[in-house]
SENURO-310264 format. One record per residue: residue in one letter; x, y, z of N, C-alpha, C, CB in turn. Coordinates in steps of 0.1 Angstrom, whole numbers, plus 2048, in hexadecimal, padded with zeros to 3 digits. Glycine has a CB too. Layout:
# SENURO-310264
AXYZXYZXYZXYZ;...
This chain:
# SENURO-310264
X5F596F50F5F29745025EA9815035E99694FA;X5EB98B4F95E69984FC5D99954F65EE9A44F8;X5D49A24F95C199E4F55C09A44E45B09AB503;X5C99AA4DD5C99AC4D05CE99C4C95D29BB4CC;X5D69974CF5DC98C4C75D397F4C85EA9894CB;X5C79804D15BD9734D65B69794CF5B896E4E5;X5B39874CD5AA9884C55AA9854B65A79924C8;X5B49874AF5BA9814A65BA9764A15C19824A7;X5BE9704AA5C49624AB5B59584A75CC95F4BF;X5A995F4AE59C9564B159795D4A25919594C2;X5979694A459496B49459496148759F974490;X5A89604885A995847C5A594947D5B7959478;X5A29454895A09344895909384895A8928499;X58B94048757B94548657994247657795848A;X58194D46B58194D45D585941459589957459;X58C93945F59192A45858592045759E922463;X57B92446357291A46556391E45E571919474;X55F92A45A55792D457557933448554933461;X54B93044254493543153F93C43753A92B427;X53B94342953495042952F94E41D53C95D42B;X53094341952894040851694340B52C92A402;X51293F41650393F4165019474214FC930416;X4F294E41F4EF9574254E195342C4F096241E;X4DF95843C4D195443B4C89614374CC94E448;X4BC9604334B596842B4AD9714344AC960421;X4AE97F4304AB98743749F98F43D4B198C434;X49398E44848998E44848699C447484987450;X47F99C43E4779AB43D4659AD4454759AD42A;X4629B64454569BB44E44D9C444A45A9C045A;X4469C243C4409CD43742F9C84344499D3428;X42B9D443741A9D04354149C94434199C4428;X4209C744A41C9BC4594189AD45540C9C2464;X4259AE4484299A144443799F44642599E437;X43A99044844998A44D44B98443D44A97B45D;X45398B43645898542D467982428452989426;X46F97842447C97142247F97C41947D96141C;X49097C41449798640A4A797E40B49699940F;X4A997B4004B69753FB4BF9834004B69713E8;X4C897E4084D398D40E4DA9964024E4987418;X4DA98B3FA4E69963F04DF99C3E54F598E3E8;X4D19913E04C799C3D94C39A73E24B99963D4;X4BE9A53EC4BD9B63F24C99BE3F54B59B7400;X4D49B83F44E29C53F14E49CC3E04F59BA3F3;X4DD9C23D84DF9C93C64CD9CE3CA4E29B83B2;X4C69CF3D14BD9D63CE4BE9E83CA4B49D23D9;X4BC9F03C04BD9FC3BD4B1A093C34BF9F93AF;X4A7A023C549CA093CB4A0A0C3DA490A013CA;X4A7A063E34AEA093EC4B5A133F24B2A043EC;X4AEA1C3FB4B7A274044BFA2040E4AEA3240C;X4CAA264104CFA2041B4CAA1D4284D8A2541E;X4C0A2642D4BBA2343A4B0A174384B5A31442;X4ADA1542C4A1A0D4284A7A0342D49BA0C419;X4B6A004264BD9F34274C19F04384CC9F341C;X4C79FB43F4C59FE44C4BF9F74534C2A0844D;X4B19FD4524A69F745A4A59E84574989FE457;X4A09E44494A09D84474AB9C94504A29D9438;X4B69D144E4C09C74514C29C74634CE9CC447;X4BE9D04634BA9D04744B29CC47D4B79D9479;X4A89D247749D9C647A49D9BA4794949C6475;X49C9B546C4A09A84694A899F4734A79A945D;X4BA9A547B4C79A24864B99A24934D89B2488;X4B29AC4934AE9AA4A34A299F4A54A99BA4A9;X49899D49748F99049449998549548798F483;X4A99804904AE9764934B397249F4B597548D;X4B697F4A64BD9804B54AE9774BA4C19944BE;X4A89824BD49697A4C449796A4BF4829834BA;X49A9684B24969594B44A19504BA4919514A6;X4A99534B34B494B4C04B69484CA4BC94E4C3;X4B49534CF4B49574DD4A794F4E34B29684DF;X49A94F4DD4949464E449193A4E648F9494E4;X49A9304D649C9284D94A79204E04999274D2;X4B592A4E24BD9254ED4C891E4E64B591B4F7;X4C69164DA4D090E4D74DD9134D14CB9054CF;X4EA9114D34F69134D74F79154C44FF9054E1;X4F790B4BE4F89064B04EF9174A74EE8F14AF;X4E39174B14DD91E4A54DE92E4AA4CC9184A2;X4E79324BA4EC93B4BC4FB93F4AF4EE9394CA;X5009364B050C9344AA50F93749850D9264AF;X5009304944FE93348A4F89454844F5929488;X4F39474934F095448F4FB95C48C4EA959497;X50695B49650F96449451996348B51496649E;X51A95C48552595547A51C95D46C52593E478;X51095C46D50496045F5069704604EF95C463;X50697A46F50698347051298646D501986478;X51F98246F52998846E52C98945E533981476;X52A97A45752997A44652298C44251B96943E;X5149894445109944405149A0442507994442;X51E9A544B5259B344D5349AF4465269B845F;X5369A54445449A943C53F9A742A55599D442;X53399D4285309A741952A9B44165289A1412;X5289B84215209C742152E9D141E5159CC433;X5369D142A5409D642E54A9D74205459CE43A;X54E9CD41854F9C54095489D23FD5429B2408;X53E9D34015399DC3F95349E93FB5309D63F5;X53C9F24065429FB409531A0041154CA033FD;X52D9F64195209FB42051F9FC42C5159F441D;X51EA0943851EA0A4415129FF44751FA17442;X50A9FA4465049EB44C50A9E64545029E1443;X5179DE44D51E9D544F5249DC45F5299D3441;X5279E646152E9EB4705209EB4745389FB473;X5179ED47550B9F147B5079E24815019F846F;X50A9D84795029C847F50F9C64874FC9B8471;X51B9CA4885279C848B5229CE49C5349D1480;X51D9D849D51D9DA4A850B9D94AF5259E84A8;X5069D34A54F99CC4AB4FE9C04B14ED9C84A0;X5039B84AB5099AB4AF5119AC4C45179A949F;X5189B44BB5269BA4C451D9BD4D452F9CE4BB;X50E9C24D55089C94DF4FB9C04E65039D64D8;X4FA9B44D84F09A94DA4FB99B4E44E99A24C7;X50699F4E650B9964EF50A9944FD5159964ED;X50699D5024FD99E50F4F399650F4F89AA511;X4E99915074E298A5094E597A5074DA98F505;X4F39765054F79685054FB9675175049644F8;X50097451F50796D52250896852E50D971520;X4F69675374F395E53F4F79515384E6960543;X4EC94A5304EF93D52B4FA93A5264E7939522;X50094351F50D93B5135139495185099374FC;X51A94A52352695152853395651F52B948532;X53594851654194450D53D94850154693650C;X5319474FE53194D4F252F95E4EF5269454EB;X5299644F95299724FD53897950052097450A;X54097050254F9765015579764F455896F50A;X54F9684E85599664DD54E9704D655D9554D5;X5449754D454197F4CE5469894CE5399804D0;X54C9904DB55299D4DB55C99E4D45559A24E5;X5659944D657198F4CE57398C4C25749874D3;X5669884B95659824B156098F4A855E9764B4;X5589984B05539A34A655D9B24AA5419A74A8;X5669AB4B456E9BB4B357C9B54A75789C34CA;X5809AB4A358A9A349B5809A849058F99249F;X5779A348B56E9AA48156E9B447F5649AA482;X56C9C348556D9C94845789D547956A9C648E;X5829D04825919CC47F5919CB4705969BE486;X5919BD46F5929B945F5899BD4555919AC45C;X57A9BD4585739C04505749CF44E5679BB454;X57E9D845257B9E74525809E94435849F145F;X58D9E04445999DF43A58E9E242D5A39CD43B;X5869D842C57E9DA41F5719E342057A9CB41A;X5709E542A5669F342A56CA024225629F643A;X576A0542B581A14427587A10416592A16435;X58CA0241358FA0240A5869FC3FD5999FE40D;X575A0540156B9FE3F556BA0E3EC5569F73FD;X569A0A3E056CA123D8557A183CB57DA073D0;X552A183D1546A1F3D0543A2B3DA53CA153D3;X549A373D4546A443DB543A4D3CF553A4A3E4;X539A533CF531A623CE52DA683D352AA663CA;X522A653DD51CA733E5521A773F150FA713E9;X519A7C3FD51CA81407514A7C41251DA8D405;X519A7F41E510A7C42B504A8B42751CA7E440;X4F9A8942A4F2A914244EBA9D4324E7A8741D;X4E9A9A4394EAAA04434F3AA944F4E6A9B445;X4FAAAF44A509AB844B50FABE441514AB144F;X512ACE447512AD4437522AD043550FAE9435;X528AD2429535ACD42653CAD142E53CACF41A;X540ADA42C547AE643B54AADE44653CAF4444;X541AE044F542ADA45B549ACC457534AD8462;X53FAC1452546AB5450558ABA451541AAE43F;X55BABF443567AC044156CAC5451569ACA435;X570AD245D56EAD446656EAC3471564ADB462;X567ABD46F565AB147756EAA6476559AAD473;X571AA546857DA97466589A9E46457AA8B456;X58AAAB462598AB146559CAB4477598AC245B;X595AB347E596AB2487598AA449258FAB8488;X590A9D48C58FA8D49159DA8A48C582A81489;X5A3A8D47E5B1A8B47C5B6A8F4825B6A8E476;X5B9A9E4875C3A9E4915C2A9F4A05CAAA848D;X5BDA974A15BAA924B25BFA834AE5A7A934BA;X5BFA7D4A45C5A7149E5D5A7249E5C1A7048E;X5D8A7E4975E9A8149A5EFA834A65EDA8C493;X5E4A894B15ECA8A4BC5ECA834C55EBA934C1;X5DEA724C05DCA6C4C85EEA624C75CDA674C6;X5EFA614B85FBA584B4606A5C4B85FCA554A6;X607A6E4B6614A704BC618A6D4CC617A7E4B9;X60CA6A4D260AA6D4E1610A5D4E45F8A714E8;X60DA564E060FA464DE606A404E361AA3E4E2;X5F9A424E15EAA3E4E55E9A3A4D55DCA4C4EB;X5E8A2B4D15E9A294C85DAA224BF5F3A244CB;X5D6A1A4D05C4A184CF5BFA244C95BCA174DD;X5B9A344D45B4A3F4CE5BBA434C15B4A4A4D7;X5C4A404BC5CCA464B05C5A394A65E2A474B2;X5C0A304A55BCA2849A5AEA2849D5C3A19499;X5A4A294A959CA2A4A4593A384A259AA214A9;X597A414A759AA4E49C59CA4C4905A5A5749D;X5A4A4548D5A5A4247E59FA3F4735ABA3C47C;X594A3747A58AA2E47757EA3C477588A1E483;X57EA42481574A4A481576A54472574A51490;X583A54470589A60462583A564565A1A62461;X585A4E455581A4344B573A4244A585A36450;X570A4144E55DA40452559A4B450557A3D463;X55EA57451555A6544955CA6743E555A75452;X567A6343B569A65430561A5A423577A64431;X55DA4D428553A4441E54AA4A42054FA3641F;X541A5142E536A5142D533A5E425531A4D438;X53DA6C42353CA7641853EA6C40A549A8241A;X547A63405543A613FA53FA543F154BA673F6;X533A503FE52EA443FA523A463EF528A3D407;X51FA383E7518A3F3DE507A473DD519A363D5;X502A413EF4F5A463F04F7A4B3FE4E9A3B3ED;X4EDA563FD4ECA5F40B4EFA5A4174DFA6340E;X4F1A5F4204F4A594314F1A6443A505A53435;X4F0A604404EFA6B44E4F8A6F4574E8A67456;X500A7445C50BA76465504A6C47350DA88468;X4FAA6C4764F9A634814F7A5247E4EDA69488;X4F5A4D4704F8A40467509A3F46D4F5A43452;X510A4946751FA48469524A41475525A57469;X51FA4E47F524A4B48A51BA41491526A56491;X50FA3C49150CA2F495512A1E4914FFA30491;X517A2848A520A1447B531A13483526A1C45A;X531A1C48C53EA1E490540A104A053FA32495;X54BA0B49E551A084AB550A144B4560A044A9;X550A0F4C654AA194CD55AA1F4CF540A154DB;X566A1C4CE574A254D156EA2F4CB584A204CB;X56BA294BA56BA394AF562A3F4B1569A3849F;X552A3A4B5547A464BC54EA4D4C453BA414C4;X554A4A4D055AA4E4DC567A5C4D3562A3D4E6;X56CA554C9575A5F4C5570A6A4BD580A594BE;X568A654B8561A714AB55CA7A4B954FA6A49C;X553A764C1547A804CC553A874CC53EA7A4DE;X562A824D3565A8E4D856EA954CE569A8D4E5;X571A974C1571A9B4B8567AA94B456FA904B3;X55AAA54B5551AAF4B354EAB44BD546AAB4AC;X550AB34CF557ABA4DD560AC34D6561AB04E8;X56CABE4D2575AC94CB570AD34C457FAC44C2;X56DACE4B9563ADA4AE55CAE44B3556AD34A7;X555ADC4BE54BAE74C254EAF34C9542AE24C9;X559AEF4D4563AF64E056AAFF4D4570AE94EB;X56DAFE4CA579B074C656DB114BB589AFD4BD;X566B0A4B8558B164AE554B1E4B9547B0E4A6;X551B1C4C8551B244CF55AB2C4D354FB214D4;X565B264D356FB364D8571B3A4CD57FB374E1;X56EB354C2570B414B0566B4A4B456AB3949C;X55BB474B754FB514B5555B5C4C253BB484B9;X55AB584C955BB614D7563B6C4D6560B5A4E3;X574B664D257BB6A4CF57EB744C357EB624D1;X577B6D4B8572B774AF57DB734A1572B884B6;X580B7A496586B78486595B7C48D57EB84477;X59BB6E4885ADB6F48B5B3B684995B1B8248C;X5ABB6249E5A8B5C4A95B2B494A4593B5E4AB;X5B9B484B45C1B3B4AE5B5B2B4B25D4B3B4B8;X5ABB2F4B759DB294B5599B244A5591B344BA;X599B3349F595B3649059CB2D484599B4448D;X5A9B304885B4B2B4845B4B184845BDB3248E;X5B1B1648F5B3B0948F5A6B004865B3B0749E;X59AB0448458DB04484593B0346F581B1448E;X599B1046A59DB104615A4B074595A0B17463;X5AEB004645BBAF84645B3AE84615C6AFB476;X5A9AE446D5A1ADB467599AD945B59CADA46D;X594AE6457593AE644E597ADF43D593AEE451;X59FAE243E5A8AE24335ACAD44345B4AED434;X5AEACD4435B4AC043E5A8AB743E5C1AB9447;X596ABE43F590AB244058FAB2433584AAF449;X58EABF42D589ABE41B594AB6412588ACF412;X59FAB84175ABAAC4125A9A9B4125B9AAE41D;X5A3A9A4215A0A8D421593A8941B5A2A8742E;X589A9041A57BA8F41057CA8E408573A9640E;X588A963FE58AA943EE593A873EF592AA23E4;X597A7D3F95A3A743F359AA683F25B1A723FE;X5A2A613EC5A0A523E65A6A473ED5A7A503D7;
């Protein structure tokens, strides 16, 4: 059996078995007080920056990891990750980079199952790269966009995902089909995170990313950088220039699309 179709495969007998109706409640840490929060009232909360929600929801995964973890039990490991995974595909649901972000807290906290629970440190990976997967479907296709990543002037951005695109095209024409999708993902992900409805950061973006798409965007902006250099060197009319131009144009295409 190949490792995309087990991964699949464990996926769907994952979704058959598990709700997502109830949430466990999410600890907050203010004042150097531990206090409870209903998950989805703090998702309609409006006083909320994204990094606010960020931090909160992070903190909160690494306070649950610690207790788990130190109590050992299989049941209440188990529970954790079923709770964590719910909560990144309603985030993800509601077009919120979070949801990849606990995706790959989860995804990096499996190292620490896997002296004791060996087996369960392997269905995690599996379990949150198949997540990944599905839950993206409704991330790219959440429909709350206005603003921008706030930290990068448009330009560049534009520049950046016109380029990540076509290292996408040559990854597909090449028949590297992995780098060609998760490039893709990386095209997707700046494109929500320009027109999500509250600020983000270009390093929010690329932290909420699967590591193929970090791995593909870095060297994406390797490209960028290598060819703004030989523009500057080379000088106006330059096929550096040119190209730099050429991205251009198709990242602002994919920024204005729907």
């Amino acid at each position: 059996m190949s490792d995309m179709k087990l991964i699949l495969e464990t996926w769907k007998r994952f979704e058959e078995t598990t709700s997502y109706e109830a949430y466990a409640p999410v600890i907050l840490f203010e004042n150097d007080q531990k206090t409870e929060v209903d998950f989805l009232t703090l998702l309609e909360r409006k006083d909320l920056t994204e990094s606010q929600l960020t931090t909160m929801l992070t903190e909160s995964f690494d306070y649950g990891l610690a207790s788990v973890l130190e109590e050992g039990l299989l049941d209440k490991i188990s529970g954790f990750i079923s709770d964590t995974l719910g909560k990144a595909k309603a985030l993800l649901q509601r077009g919120k980079l979070q949801g990849l972000i606990l995706l790959n807290k989860l995804k990096d906290a499996a190292s620490n199952f896997q002296n004791e629970h060996p087996k369960i440190a392997k269905a995690v990976v599996i379990l949150v790269t198949a997540a990944a997967a599905y839950f993206l479907m409704d991330f790219l296709s959440g429909a709350q966009a206005h603003a921008a990543i706030s930290d990068v002037p448009l330009e560049a951005l534009q520049v950046i995902t016109g380029a990540t695109d076509s290292l996408q095209t040559a990854a597909m024409e090449s028949g590297n089909m992995d780098v060609a999708q998760s490039l893709e993902v990386a095209v997707q992900a700046l494109k929500k995170g320009h027109q999500i409805e509250n600020e983000v950061q270009f390093s929010q973006v690329m932290d909420s990313l699967p590591k193929p798409s970090q791995d593909g965007l870095r060297k994406a902006l390797d490209f960028v950088s290598k060819l703004s250099q030989e523009a500057k060197a080379e000088g106006a009319g330059s096929e550096a220039e040119a190209m730099l131009k050429s991205a251009k144009a198709v990242g602002e295409i994919i920024l204005k699309s729907k």
